[in-house]
Structure formats: C-alpha cells, structure tokens
VMD Tcl script that draws the C-alpha trace (Angstrom):
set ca {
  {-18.08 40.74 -27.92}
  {-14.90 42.58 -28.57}
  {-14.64 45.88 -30.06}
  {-10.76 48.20 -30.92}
  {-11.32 51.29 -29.12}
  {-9.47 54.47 -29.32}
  {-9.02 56.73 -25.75}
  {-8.29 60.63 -25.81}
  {-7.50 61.99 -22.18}
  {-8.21 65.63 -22.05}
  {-6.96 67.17 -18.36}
  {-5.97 71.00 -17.90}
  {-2.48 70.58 -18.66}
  {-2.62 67.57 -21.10}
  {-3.42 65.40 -23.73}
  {-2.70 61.93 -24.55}
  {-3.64 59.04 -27.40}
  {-3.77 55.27 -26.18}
  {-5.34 52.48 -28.25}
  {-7.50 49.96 -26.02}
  {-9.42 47.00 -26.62}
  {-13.15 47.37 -25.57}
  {-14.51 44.40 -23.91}
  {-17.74 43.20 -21.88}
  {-17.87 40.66 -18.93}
  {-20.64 39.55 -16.22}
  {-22.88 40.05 -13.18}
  {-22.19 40.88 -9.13}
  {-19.09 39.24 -7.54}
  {-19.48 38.00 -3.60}
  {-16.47 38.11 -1.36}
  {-13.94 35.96 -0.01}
  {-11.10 37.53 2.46}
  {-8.15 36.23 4.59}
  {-6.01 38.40 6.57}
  {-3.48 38.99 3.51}
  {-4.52 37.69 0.72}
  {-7.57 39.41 -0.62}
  {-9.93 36.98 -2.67}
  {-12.31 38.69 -4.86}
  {-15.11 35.97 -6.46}
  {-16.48 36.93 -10.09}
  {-19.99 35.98 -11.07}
  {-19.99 34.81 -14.79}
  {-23.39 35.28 -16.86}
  {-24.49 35.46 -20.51}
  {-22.31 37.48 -22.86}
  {-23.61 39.97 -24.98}
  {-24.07 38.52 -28.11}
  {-26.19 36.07 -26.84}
  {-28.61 38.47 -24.69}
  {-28.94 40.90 -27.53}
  {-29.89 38.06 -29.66}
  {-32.68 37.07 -27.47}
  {-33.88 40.64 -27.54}
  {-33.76 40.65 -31.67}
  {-30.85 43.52 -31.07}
  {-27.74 41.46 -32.98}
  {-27.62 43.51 -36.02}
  {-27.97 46.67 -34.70}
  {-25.00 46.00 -31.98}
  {-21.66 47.79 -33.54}
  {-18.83 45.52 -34.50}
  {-16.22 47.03 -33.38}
  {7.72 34.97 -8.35}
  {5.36 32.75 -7.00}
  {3.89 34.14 -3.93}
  {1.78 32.68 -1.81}
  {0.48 33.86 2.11}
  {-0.47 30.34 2.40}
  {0.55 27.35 1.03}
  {-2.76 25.43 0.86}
  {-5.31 29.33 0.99}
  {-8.04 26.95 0.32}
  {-7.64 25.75 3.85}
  {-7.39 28.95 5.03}
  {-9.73 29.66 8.01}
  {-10.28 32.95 6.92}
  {-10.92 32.64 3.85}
  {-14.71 32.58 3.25}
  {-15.99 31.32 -0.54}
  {-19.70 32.00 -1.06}
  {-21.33 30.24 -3.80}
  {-21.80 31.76 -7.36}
  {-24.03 31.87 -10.21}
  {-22.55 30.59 -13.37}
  {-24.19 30.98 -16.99}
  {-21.56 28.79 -18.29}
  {-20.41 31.46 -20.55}
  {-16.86 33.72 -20.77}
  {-17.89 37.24 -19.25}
  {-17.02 37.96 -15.27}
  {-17.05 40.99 -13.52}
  {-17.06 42.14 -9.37}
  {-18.64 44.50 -7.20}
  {-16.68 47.61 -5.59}
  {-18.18 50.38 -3.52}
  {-17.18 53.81 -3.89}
  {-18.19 56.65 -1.47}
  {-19.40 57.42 2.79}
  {-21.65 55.36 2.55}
  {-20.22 53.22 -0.01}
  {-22.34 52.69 -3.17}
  {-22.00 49.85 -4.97}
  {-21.16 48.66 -8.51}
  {-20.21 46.06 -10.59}
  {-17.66 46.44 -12.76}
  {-15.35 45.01 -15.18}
  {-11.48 44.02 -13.26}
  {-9.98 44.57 -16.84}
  {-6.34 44.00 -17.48}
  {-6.06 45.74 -21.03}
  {-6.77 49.61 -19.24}
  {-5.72 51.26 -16.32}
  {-8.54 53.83 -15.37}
  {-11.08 53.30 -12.84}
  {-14.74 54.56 -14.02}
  {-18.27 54.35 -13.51}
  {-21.49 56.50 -14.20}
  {-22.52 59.27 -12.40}
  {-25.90 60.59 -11.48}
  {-25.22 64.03 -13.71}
  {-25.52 61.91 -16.82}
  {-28.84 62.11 -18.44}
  {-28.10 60.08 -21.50}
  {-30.20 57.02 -22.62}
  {-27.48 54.59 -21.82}
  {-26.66 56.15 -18.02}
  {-30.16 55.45 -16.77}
  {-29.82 51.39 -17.11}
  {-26.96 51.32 -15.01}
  {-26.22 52.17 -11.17}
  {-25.60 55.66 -10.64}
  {-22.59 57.44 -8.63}
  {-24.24 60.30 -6.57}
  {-21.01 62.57 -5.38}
  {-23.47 64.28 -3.17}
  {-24.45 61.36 -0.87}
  {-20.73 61.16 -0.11}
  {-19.53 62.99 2.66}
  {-15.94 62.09 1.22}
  {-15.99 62.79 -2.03}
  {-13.83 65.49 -4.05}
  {-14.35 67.09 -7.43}
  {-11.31 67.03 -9.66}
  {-10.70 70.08 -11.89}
  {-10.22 67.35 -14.93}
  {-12.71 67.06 -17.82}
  {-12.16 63.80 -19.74}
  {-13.13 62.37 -23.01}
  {-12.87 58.94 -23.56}
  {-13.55 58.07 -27.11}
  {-14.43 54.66 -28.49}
  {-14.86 53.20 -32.09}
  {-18.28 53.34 -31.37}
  {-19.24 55.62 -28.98}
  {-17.80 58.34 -26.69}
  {-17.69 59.07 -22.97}
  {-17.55 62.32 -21.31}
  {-17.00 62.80 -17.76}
  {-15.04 64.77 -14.50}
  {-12.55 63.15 -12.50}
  {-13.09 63.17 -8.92}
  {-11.64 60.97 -5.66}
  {-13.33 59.31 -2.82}
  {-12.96 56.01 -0.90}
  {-13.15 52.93 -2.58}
  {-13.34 49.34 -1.17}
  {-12.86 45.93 -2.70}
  {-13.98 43.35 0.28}
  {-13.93 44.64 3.71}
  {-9.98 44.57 3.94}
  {-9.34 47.36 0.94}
  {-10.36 50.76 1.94}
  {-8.18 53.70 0.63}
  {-8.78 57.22 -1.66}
  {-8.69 56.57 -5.35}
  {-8.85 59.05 -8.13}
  {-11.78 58.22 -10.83}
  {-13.98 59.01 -13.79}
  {-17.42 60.01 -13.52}
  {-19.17 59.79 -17.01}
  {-21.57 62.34 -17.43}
  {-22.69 62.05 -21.23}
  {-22.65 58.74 -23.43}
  {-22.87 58.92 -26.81}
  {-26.53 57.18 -28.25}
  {-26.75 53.57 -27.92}
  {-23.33 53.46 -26.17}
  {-22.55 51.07 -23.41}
  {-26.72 50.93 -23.37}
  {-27.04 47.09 -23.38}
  {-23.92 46.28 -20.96}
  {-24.69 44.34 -18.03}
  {-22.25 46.17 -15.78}
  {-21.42 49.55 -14.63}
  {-18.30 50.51 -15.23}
  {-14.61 49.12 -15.81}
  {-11.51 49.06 -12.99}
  {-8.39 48.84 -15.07}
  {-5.40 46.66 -13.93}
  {-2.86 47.59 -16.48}
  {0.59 49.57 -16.41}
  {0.42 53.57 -15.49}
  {1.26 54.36 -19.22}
  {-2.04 53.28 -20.32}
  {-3.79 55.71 -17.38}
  {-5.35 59.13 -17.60}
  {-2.00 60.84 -17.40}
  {-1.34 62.15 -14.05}
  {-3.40 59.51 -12.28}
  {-2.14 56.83 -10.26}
  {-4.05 53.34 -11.36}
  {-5.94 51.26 -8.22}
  {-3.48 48.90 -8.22}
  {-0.78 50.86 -8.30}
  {-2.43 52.78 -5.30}
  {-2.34 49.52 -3.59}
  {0.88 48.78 -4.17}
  {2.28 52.44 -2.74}
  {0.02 52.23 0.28}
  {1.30 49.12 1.23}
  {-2.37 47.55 1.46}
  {-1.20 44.44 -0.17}
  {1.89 42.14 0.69}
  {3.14 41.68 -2.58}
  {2.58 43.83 -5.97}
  {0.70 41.11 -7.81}
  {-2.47 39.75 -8.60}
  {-4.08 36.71 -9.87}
  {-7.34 35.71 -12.09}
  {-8.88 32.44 -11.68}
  {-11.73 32.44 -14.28}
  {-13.64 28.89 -13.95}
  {-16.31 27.79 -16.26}
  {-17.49 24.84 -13.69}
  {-20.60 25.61 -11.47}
  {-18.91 24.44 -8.57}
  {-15.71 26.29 -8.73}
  {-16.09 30.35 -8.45}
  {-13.85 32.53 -10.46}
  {-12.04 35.07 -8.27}
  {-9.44 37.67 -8.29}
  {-6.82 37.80 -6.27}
  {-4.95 40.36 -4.51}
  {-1.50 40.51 -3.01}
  {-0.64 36.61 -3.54}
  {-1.53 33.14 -5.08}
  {-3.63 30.24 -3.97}
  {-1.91 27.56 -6.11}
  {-5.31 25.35 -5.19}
  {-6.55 26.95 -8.36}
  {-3.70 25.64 -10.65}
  {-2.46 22.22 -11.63}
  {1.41 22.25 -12.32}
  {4.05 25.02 -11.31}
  {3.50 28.18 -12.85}
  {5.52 29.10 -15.81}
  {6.91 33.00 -15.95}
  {6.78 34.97 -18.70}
  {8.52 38.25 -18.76}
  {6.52 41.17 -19.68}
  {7.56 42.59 -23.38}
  {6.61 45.69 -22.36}
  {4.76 47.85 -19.65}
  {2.08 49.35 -20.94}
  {-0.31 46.34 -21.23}
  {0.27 43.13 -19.99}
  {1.90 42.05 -22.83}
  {4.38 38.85 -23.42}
  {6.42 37.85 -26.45}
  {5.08 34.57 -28.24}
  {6.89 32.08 -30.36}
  {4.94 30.60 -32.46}
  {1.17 29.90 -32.79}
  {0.24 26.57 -34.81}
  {-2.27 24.15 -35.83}
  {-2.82 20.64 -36.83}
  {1.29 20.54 -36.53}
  {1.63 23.43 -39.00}
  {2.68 26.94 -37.71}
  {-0.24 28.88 -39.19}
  {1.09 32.46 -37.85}
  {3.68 34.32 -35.29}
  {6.40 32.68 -37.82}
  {9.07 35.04 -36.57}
  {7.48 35.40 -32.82}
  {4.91 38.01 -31.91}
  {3.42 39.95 -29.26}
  {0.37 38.90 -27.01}
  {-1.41 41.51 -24.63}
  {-3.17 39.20 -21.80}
  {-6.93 40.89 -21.83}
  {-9.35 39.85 -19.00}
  {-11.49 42.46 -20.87}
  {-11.72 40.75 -24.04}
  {-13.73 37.48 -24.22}
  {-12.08 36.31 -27.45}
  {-9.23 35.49 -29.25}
  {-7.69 38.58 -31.74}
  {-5.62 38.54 -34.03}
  {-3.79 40.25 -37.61}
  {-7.31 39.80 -39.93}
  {-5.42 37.69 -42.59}
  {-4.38 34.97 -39.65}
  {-7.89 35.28 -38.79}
  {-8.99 34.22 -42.12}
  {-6.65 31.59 -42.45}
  {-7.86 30.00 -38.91}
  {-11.92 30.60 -39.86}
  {-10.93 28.95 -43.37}
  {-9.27 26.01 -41.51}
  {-12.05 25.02 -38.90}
  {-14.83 25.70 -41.55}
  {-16.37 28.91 -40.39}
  {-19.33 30.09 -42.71}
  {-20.72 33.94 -42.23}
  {-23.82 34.25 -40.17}
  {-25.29 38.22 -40.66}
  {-22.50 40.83 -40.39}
  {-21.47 40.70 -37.09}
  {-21.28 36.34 -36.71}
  {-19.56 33.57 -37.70}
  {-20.85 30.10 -37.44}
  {-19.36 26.34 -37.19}
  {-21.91 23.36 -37.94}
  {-21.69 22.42 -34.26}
  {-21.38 18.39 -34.92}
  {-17.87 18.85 -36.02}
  {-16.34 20.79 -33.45}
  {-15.17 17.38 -31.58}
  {-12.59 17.27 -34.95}
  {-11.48 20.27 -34.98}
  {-7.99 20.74 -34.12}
  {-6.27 23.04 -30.85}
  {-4.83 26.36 -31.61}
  {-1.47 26.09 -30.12}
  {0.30 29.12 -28.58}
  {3.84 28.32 -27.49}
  {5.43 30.86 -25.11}
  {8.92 30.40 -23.53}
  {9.22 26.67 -25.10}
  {5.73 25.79 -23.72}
  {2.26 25.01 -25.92}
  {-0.76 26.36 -24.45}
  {-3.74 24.85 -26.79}
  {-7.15 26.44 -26.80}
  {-9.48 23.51 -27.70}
  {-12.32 23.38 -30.14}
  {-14.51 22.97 -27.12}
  {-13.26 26.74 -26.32}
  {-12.80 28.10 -29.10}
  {-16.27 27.42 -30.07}
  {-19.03 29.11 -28.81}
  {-22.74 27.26 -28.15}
  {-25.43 29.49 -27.32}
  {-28.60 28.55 -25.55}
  {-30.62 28.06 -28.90}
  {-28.18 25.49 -30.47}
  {-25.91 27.45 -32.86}
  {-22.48 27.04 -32.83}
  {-19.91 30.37 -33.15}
  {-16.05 31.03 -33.76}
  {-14.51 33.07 -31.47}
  {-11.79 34.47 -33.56}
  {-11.86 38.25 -34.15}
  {-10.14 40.42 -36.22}
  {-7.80 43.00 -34.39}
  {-6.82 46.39 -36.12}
  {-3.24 47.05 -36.45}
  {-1.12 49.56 -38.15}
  {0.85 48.73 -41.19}
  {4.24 48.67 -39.71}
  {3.08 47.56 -36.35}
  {4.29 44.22 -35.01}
  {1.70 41.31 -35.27}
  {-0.27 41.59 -32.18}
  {-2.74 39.04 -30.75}
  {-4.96 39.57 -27.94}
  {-5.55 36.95 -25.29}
  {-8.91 37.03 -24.06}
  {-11.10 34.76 -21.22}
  {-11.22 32.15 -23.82}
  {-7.66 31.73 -23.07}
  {-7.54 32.68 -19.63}
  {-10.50 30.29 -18.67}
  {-7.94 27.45 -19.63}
  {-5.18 28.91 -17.96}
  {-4.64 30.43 -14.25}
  {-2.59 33.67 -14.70}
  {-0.59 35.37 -12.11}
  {0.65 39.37 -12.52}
  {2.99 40.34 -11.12}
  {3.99 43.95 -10.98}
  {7.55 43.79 -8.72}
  {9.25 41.20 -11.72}
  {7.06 42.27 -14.63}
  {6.44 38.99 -15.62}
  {3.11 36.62 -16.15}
  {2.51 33.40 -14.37}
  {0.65 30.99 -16.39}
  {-0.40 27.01 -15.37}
  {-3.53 25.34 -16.24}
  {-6.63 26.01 -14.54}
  {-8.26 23.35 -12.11}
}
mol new
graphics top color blue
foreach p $ca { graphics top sphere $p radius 0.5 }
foreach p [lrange $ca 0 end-1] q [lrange $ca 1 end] { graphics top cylinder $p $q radius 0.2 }
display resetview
C-alpha cells in the first residue's frame, strides 16, 4: 500500500519541507555477519491490503563500483544465513536494537527517507500501544535532544523529540545515532502497520536538518569498508532477502551489474529513457526520472500514464481504494519495460499482478502526485526491486542493478 506523504521538520533553529513517499513492508529480520561485510536478512509477510481485508478494514484504510569483501560471500565461513519466513508477498523489514540494554524493533530499511524513528513509551495514542515501545529510561545511554519534531503525512501526523543512544544492526554495528521518538500519532495513523518504525537510507538532504542519517554515520565512523549497500529482496522460500552493508555478494545476482548514475542526491533517484509496452513506448517519451523506493511496494507513476497502463492490461475498479484484473488473463498480459542506460528491465504480469490468498487478482500501478511543472517522476518500488538486485553506492553516486537469482 503506498501513500504521498508530506514531512515538516520543526528543530529550535529550523524548518524544512520534503515530500516523501509513505510505504509499508514486513515482519522480524534474523542475522547473518562476516567480518566485513554485514548481511542483514529481511523477513517478508502479508502486505497491508491483504491483512486489513481479512479484518473487513479495506475501506476505511486511507488512500494515500562493484565491491565485493569476497568473491564467492556465500562461501564465506563467517557468514551465517538463518532460515526465514516468507508470505510470498512484497513487504520486508529488519530488526535493530536501540539502547543499554538494547531494545529491539523491527523496522522498515527504507531507501526513499533518511530519518531513523520509532515509538516511544511517552506516546499514549491508540496507534503507539500496538507497536514495541522505546523506554529512554531503561537506557543507561540514552540522551534527550532539545528538538521537537513534526512529521506530517497525507494522512496522519507524527509528533515526537529527538534523542541519541546506541544502536546496533547485527552484532558487528554498534555506534551513537541521533533519532525520533514519536510521542503522539494522529487517530488511526500507522495503527494497523506491522512494524515499528522506519530507518531511512536516503541522501542527507532528505534528513531532519542538522542530523546525520545512519548510514551516513557509518560511513564517517569508518564501521563499514566501503560507502554502499545492497538489497536482495527474494520472493522464493528458500532464498532470504537481506541487506547488505559495506559490499556485494554477487551470489545474489545473475549477470554483471549495470551502473546507473544517480540524477540527483536527495533520493536515490536515476534518469530513465523510456518506459514501453507491447513494443509501443506508452510514457517517459522524452526520458524521466525514477526514485528507487524499498519503501514503496508498487509501481508509481504521472496518474494519466497510470490510466493508460490500467486501460491496457484491463483493470476494472474494485471499491475505492482497488483495482482488479480477471486473474485468468494475466499469463497474456504484456511486460512493462523500463529501459535505463540502453538496458530493458521488464516487470512481468506475474509481478505486476497481485494474487491474494482468497483468489482475486490486483494491479499494482498507483497514481503518484506531482506538481504541474514538475518533471514526470516514477517511483520504483519492491515490485521492481524483487526482480532486480540493486547495489547503492554512496562514494560514486550511482545504482547497481542485475537480475535477481
């Protein structure tokens, strides 16, 4: 389920406006470490549409360079893989621990932000009390932040303090990181979300201002070898999604990877040449811009290319928030062809179709807002990702992309 959202920072000395994409993913994430390379597994489970349809609560949700320590890491002694549970849907998120002694959460490793936050035990609202808590005073290293923040989304709003403790990401990563605490949802917000907060991975311009983003931390501490990162999200039971940290097991790829300078440093976002189907070139005409989204499970894009791609594989409304395809046809329906640097990357029918556990069939095409004047914009969620292995790095701001095992 994707949903725009729009984030005010409030601090002492400043205030900032940064529009986000709000995005849900899955359940607890098991480690896997080697001595450099840091190998973070991601549990996938059922997205949100389909659990709030089993609880009857649909219509009432809101729309809104190649590195590598190791040449064959899957051989690596120490890394250690421990099996995961897979739902067989698009939604993954990982466990971190903040605090002395750590507590844990799971949250989203989301590539379209750049703050780090999670709940607190100060917030009383509705939404707070289904998720784990942050309790600053069981942590003998925590420090309060003289920061209020206001984090304010199309369909709900998030008030909290920033403070700083230890966090750790495996048993390699410990270090001080500055974060939010929310301390007041808005009603209904973030009340149904089977996680607990979201770690952002983008570019310091899209951070509470004055803030230094976890990865960027990582980067200037010199707890990782080289300034990139790498998502693996798999959709096979016997192949775990992970994250990656500080190089690339090219087990998890097929092909070399193809690099893709970043169009700008704010997002992770990469020019596009064309996007086509059924050997017509149905929009990005003149080339457009594509932010790479581990946060967003589906494919956005300008509403009118939308249309003109739910027109062409048959999509029929379903409620106000759905879109259906008669599921016997998806085996005809063409791939949606993105060609970056020269190179298609198709999303097949297969992925860009949705099956839920009761049989109906769902397009997972979404309408992103843009300004008028604004350049056309897609958004690359896991249905893309889960095809391809991407690689960022932060030294050559550029993308690695190569299809998935």
């Amino acid at each position: 389920l994707h949903r725009q959202r729009m984030l005010r920072t409030q601090s002492v000395l400043s205030t900032s406006v940064e529009d986000r994409s709000m995005k849900w993913l899955g359940l607890l994430g098991l480690v896997a470490l080697s001595e450099c390379m840091v190998i973070i597994p991601i549990t996938q489970m059922k997205s949100m549409r389909e659990i709030l349809r089993e609880r009857n609560l649909l219509t009432n949700f809101s729309e809104e360079r190649p590195y590598s320590l190791s040449q064959n890491a899957a051989n690596d002694q120490n890394i250690i893989y421990h099996p995961l549970r897979n739902y067989h849907d698009f939604m993954y998120i990982g466990t971190i621990a903040i605090g002395t002694p750590p507590q844990e959460f799971t949250v989203i490793f989301d590539t379209g932000s750049s703050d780090l936050w999670v709940p607190s035990i100060h917030c009383h609202s509705p939404s707070c009390l289904t998720h784990n808590l942050f309790n600053p005073h069981k942590s003998t290293t925590f420090k309060l932040l003289d920061n209020r923040i206001d984090l304010i989304y199309a369909s709900g709003s998030i008030e909290g303090v920033l403070g700083q403790d230890v966090i750790q990401i495996g048993n390699l990563l410990h270090f001080n990181q500055t974060f939010t605490l929310s301390q007041k949802l808005s009603k209904d917000f973030f009340q149904n979300v089977p996680f607990d907060g979201v770690l952002g991975l983008g570019f310091p311009s899209l951070a509470i201002q004055g803030t230094t983003p976890l990865f960027d931390n990582l980067k200037n501490l010199g707890l990782i070898p080289y300034p990139l990162f790498a998502f693996y999200l798999s959709s096979r039971r016997e192949n775990g999604s992970v994250l990656m940290f500080g190089g690339v097991d090219h087990s998890y790829h097929t092909g070399k990877l193809n690099w893709v300078p970043v169009s700008r440093t704010h997002y992770w976002q990469i020019t596009i040449g064309r996007i086509s189907m059924n050997g017509e070139v149905i929009a990005c005409t003149r080339g457009c811009q594509a932010i790479m989204d581990t946060g967003t499970t589906s494919l956005l894009g300008p509403r009118r290319h939308i249309a003109k791609i739910q027109t062409l594989i048959r999509v029929r409304p379903f409620g106000s928030l759905q879109h259906t395809v008669p599921c016997n046809i998806t085996s005809t329906l063409p791939p949606l062809i993105f060609t970056i640097k020269g190179i298609d990357y198709p999303v097949p029918a297969q992925a860009y179709i949705y099956e839920s556990s009761q049989g109906l069939c769902y397009s997972t095409f979404w309408n992103v807002k843009q300004l008028k004047n604004e350049a056309e914009t897609w958004v690359l969620g896991n249905v893309f990702l889960k095809l391809y292995f991407s690689v960022y790095d932060q030294e050559k701001y550029r993308i690695g992309l190569a299809p998935a095992v």
